[in-house]
N, C-alpha and C positions, 0 to 999 in steps of 0.2 A: 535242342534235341532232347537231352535230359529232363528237361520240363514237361515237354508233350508225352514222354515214355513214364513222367508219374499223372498226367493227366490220363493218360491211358489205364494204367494200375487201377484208377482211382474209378473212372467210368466203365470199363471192360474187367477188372482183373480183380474186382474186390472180395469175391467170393473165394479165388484160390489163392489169394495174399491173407486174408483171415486163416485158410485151413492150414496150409503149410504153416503158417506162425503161431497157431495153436499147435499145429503137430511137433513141431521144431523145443515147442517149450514146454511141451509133454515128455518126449523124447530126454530132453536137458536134465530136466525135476525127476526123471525116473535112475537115471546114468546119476545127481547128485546122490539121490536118496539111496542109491544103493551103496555109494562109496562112502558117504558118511556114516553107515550101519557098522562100519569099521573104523572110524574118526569123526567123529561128531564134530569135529572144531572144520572140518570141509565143506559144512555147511551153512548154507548165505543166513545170514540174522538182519545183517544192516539193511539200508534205502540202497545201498552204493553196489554189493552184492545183488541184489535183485533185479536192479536198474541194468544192470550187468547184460545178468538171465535173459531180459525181456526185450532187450536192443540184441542182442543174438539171434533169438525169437521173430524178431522183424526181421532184422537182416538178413536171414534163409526165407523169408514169409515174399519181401520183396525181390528178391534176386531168382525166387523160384515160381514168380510174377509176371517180372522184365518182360515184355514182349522181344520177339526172339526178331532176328533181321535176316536169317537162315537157316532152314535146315536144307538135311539132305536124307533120304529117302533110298534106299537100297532094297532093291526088287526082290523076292526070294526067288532062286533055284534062276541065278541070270547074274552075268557079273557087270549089268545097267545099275543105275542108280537117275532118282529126280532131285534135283535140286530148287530151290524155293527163295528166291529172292527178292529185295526189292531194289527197283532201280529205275534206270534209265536204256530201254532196249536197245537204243538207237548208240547208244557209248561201248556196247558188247562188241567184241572180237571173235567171229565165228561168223555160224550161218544163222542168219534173223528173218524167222516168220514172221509174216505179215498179213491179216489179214480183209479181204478186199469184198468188192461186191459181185455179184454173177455174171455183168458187162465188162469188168476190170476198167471201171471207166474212169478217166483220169482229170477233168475239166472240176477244181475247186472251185466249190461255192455250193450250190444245190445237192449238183450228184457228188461230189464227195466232199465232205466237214473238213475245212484243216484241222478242227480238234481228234478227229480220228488218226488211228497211228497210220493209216490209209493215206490221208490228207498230209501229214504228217511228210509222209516219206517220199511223196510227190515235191512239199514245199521246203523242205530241208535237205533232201538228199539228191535231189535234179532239180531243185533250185526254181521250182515250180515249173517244169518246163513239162504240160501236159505230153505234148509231141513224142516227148525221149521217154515219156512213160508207155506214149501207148507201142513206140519201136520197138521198145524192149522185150514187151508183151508178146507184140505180134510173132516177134521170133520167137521166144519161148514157148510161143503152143504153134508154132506152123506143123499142120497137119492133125491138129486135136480137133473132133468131134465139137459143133457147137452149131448153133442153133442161130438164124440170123430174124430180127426181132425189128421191125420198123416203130424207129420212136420218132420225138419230133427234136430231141438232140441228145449227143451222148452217145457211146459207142454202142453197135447195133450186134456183136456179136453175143449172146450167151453164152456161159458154157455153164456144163453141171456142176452142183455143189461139191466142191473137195478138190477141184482143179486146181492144179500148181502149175504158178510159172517159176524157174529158177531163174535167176537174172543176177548179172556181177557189176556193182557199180564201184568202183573207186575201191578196188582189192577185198570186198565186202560178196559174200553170195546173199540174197534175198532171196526167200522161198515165199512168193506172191500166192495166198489159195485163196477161193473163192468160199465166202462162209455168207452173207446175207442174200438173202432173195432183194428184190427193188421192184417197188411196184411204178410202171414204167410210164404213168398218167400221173402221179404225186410226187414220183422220187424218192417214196419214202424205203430205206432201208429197215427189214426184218428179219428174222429167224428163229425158228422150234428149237425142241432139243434132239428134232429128226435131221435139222442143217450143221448143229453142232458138231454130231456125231460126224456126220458125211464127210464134211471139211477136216475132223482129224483124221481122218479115216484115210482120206486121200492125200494131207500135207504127210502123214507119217509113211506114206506110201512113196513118195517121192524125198523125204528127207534122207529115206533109209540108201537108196543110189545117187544121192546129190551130194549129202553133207560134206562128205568124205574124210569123214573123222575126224571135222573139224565140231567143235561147240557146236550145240542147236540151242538156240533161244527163242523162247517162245511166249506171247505175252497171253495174260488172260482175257479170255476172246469169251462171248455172250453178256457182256455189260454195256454200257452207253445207249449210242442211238437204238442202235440194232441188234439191243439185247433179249436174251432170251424168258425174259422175267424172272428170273432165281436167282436169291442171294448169292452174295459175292464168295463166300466160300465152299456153298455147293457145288457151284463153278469150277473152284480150284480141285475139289475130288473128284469133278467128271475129267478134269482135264487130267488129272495123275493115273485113273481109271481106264482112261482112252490108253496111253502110254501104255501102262501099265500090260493092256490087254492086246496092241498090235506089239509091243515087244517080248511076248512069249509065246507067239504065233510066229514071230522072226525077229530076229535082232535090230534094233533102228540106230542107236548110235553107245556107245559106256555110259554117255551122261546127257541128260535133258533137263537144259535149267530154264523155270520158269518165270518170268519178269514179273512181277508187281508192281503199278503206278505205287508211290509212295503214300500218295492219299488213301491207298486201301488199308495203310496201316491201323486208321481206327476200326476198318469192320473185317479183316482178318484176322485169327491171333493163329501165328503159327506152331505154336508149341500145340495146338488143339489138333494139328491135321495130322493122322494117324494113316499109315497105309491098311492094315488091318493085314488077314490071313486071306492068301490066295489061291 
């Protein structure tokens, strides 16, 4: 792990591990120069003194480098905050969004990737058992608005982008929302940043009477199949943005922490993600 975090420095971080370590030993050289204007013997001569200076110099240059594994984020004039992590969603303790397709179709292989957290949460957490995902389902929206769609397999119900299902499996709540369109002739799952918005729009609308003050976890949604073509960390600021902006219109939860696949390690750096002025 140490290794890949200077392989990072080294490919992502090399611009602000040079400036901080020239800042660092600017900083040093000025704080020397000025005490030695009163003792001149406090000032470095040798290799051994220097060598000193300049491994200080890196060692603030690199540690203020390090790619960061968390921060957290506190909202102004709101006592929320977002949290930024990286992990494994599916190990979190709380309530875990998930994001799905517009049929909430549940049949892996075609209509849903088991590399998707979709896929994922059909074959690890009901143990692939399509049936008990679409039970679930079916109660969690009896009585929601949807749209019946003749395919030739695969569940026929639509619903609109941002539909939540809340579902409890094994002392866990899942907040199931519908973020990709599926084009119902190819299979293929997509979405804008008109689907993006929608589906936050509506998971934060249903997180905010579901969670019940437990954790929300939420992973970074518009990458993979069914992404929305924009970097991975633009992503992350519409997704702090979305929060951001349905929790000062109403309260959703104190804390909203965001999951990161670890792989995004090389094309996130978190120390870079800024909320700005609101």
């Amino acid at each position: 792990m140490i290794f890949r975090d200077f392989i990072f420095i080294l490919k992502h971080a090399t611009n602000r591990f040079c400036v901080f370590s020239f800042a660092a030993y600017g900083a040093l050289w000025t704080v020397i120069e000025s005490v030695s204007a009163f003792d001149s013997q406090l000032k470095p001569t040798g290799a051994i003194e220097y060598g000193v200076l300049v491994l200080l110099s890196l060692t603030v240059g690199a540690w203020k480098a390090w790619p960061s594994k968390h921060i957290e984020i506190c909202i102004p004039i709101s006592d929320s905050s977002v949290v930024v992590e990286f992990g494994d969603i599916f190990s979190k303790e709380g309530c875990i969004a998930i994001q799905v397709n517009e049929f909430f179709d549940s049949l892996l292989g075609d209509h849903v990737s088991p590399q998707t957290l979709h896929g994922q949460f059909i074959r690890d957490v009901l143990g692939g058992q399509s049936a008990s995902f679409d039970a679930l389902v079916e109660s969690a929206l009896a009585g929601v608005p949807h749209e019946v769609v003749q395919r030739r397999s695969g569940n026929s119900r639509r619903y609109k982008i941002g539909t939540t299902a809340s579902v409890d499996v094994n002392s866990k709540r899942y907040l199931l929302f519908a973020f990709a369109k599926t084009d119902i002739v190819t299979l293929k799952a997509y979405a804008t940043l008109h689907e993006f918005w929608d589906a936050l729009s509506g998971l934060w609308e249903v997180a905010r009477v579901r969670s019940n003050g437990n954790p929300i976890f939420v992973p970074l949604i518009g990458t993979g199949l069914s992404g929305v073509g924009l970097p991975e960390r633009y992503l992350l600021e519409l997704l702090i943005l979305s929060f951001v902006y349905h929790t000062k219109k109403n309260k959703i939860s104190k804390q909203v922490t965001i999951v990161l696949h670890p792989s995004l390690r090389r094309m996130i750096d978190l120390k870079s993600i800024k909320l700005g002025e609101q």
